[in-house]
C-alpha positions in Angstrom: -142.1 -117.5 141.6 -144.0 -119.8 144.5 -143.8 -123.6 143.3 -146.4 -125.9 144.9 -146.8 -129.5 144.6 -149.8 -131.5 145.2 -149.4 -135.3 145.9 -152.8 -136.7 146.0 -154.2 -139.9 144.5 -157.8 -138.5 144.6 -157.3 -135.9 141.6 -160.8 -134.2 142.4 -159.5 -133.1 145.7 -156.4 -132.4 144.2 -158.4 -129.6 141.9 -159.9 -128.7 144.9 -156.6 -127.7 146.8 -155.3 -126.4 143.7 -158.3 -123.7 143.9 -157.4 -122.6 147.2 -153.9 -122.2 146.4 -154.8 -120.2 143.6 -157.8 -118.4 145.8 -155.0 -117.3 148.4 -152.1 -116.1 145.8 -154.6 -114.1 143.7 -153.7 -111.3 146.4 -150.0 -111.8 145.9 -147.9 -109.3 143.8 -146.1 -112.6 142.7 -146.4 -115.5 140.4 -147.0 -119.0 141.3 -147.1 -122.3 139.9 -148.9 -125.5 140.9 -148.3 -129.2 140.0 -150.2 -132.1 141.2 -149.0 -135.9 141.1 -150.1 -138.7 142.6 -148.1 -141.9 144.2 -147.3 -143.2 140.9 -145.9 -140.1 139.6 -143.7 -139.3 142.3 -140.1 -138.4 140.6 -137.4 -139.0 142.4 -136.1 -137.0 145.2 -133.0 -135.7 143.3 -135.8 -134.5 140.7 -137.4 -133.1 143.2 -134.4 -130.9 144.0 -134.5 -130.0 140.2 -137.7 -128.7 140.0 -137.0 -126.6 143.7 -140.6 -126.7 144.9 -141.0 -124.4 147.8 -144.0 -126.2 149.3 -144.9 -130.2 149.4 -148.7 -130.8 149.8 -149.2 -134.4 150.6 -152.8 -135.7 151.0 -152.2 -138.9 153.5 -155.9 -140.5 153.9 -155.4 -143.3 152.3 -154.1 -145.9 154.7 -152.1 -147.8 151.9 -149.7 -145.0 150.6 -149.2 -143.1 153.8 -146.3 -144.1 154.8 -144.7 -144.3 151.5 -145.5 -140.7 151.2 -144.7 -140.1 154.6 -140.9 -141.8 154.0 -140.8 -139.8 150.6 -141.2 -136.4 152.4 -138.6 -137.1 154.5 -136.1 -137.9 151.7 -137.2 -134.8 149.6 -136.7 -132.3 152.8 -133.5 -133.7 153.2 -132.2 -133.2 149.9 -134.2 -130.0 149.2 -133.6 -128.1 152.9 -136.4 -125.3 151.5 -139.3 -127.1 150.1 -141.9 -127.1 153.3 -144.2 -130.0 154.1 -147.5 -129.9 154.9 -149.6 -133.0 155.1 -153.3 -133.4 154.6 -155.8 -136.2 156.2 -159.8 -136.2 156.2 -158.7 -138.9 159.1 -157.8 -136.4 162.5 -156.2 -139.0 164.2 -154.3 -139.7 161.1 -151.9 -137.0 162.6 -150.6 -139.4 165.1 -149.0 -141.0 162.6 -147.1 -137.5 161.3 -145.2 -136.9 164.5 -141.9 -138.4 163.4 -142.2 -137.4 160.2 -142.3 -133.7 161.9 -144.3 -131.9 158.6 -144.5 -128.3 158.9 -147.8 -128.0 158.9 -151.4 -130.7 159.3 -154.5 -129.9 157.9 -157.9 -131.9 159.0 -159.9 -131.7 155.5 -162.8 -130.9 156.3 -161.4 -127.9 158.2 -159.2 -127.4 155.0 -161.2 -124.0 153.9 -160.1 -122.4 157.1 -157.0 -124.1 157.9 -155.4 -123.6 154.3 -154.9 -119.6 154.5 -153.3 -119.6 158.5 -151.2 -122.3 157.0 -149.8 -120.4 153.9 -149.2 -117.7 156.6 -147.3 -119.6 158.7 -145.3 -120.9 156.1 -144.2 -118.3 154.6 -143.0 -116.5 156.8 -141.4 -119.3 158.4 -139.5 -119.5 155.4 -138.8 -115.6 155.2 -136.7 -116.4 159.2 -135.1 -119.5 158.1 -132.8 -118.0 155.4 -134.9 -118.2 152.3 -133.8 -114.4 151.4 -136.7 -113.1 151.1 -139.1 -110.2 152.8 -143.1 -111.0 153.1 -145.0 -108.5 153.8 -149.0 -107.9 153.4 -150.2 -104.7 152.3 -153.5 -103.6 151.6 -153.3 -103.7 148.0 -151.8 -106.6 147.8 -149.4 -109.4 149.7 -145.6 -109.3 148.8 -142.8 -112.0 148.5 -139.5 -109.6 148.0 -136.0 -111.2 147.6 -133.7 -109.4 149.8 -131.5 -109.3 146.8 -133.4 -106.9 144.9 -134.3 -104.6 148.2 -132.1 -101.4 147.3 -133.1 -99.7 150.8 -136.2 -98.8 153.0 -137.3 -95.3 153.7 -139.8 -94.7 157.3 -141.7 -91.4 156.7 -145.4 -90.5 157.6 -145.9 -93.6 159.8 -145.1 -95.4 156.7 -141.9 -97.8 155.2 -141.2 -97.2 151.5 -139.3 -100.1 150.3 -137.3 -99.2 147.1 -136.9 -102.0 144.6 -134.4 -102.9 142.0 -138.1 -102.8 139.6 -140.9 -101.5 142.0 -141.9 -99.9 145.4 -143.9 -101.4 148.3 -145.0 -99.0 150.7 -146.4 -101.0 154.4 -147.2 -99.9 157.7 -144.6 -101.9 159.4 -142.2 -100.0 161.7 -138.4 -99.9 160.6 -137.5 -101.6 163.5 -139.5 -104.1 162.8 -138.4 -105.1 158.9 -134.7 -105.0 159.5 -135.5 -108.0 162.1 -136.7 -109.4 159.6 -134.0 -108.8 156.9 -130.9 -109.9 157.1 -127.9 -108.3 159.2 -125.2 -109.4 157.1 -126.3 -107.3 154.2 -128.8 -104.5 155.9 -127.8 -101.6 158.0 -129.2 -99.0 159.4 -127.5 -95.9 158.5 -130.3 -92.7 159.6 -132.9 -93.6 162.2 -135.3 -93.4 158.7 -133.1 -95.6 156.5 -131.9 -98.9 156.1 -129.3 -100.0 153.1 -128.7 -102.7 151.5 -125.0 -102.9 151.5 -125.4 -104.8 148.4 -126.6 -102.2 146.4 -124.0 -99.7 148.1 -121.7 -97.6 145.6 -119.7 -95.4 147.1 -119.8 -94.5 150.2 -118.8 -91.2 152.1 -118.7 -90.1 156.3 -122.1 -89.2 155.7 -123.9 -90.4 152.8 -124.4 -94.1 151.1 -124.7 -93.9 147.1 -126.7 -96.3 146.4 -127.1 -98.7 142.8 -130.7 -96.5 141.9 -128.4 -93.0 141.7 -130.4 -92.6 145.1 -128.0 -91.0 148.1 -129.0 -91.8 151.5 -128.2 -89.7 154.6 -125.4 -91.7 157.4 -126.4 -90.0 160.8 -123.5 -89.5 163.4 -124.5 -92.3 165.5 -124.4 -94.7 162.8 -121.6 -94.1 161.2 -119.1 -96.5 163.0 -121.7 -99.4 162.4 -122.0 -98.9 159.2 -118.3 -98.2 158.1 -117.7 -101.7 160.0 -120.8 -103.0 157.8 -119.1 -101.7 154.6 -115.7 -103.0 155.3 -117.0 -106.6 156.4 -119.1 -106.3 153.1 -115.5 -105.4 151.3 -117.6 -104.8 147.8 -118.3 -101.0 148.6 -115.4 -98.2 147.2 -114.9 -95.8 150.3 
C-alpha cells in the first residue's frame, strides 16, 4: 500500500492531483491510498508519523501559507525519515523559496501533466536505494512495488528474471546483475550465475543446494559457494 497526501487549500486542484495520482497507479500491481487536507487540517507531525504517508504533496502558491507549509514539511520529514516531499507552485520562481527546505521533488503547475509521472518515477525509486525494502520494477503488464521481505529468490532464463514471490511471480527483462544492485546485500546472494536467494527465506542449506521456504531447491555453483556459506553464517537463521 502507497499512502499519498495532498495539502492544498484550493480543493479543485486538489481533485485534480488526486486524478493523476490515480491516472499513474492504475498501472501498478499495488494498492494506493490518497488523502487530501488543507492548512487547517494539518495533524500534527507525530500524527503524521501515525498515519506513515510515503509521499507529501504540498501545493505552495499561495504566498500566505507557504512558509507554514514549508516549516511543516520539514518537521514531518524529520520525524517520518520515509515520507518524500514534493512541493507544487503555479508561481516558477516560487522554487527559490524551496531551496532550504530541500523537497524531493518541484513541480511548475502548469507543466504538472507532464512533470507528475517523471516525478513518481524518480521517487520511487529513490525510495527503493534509500532503504525503504522494497524492489520497483515496470513490466509491460503492469508496474510493481515488491517488499524485499516477500522476494523468495530470482531465476534469469531466456533473457528474462523470474522473481518468485511469497504470493505471486513477476517476470521483467532486467538482467540479474542488475536487480541484486538493487536488492539488498545483507539478505540476497547470489548462489548460481542464474539465481539469487533470499537468505531470508533459506531452509536448509547444503554444499550445493539452498532449500528454500516455497519447497523450491536452488542450485549453489562452485564459485559461490564460499560467499554464500559466509552469507548464511552472517545471516545465522539458516540450519546447515
Amino acid at each position: 500500500m502507497i499512502k499519498i497526501c495532498l495539502v492544498d487549500n484550493d480543493r479543485e486542484n486538489a481533485e485534480g492531483v488526486k486524478l493523476m495520482v490515480d491516472a499513474y497507479f492504475a498501472g501498478f500491481a499495488v494498492k494506493h491510498e490518497v488523502d487530501i487536507m488543507d492548512c487547517k487540517e494539518l495533524i500534527s507531525p507525530q500524527l503524521w508519523l501515525d498515519c506513515s504517508y510515503d509521499l507529501a504533496v504540498f501545493n505552495i502558491s499561495d504566498r500566505r501559507s507557504r512558509s507554514q507549509l514549508m516549516e511543516y514539511s520539514v518537521e514531518v520529514r524529520r520525524l517520518c525519515r520515509k515520507t518524500k516531499v514534493i512541493f507544487v507552485s503555479d508561481e516558477l520562481r516560487s522554487v527559490l523559496d524551496t531551496f532550504d527546505y530541500d523537497p524531493d521533488y518541484f513541480i511548475h503547475m502548469p507543466q504538472s501533466d507532464e512533470r507528475f509521472s517523471a516525478a513518481m518515477e524518480h521517487l520511487l525509486k529513490l525510495n527503493a536505494n534509500m532503504g525503504a525494502n522494497r524492489l520497483v520494477l515496470n513490466t509491460k503488464q503492469a508496474k510493481h512495488i515488491i517488499p524485499y521481505s516477500s522476494i523468495v529468490y530470482i531465476e534469469h532464463y531466456q533473457h528474462k528474471s523470474k522473481i518468485v514471490c511469497e504470493d505471486k511471480e513477476v517476470t521483467c527483462h532486467e538482467k540479474l546483475s542488475t536487480l541484486l544492485e538493487q536488492l539488498d546485500s545483507a539478505s540476497f546472494v547470489r548462489c548460481h550465475c542464474s539465481f539469487v536467494a533470499n537468505l531470508e527465506h533459506v531452509r536448509k542449506y547444503t554444499r550445493t543446494q539452498l532449500f528454500m521456504s516455497n519447497g523450491d531447491i536452488l542450485p549453489c555453483s562452485r564459485s559461490s559457494q564460499h560467499t554464500v556459506r559466509q552469507a548464511i553464517e552472517t545471516n545465522r537463521k539458516v540450519k546447515i
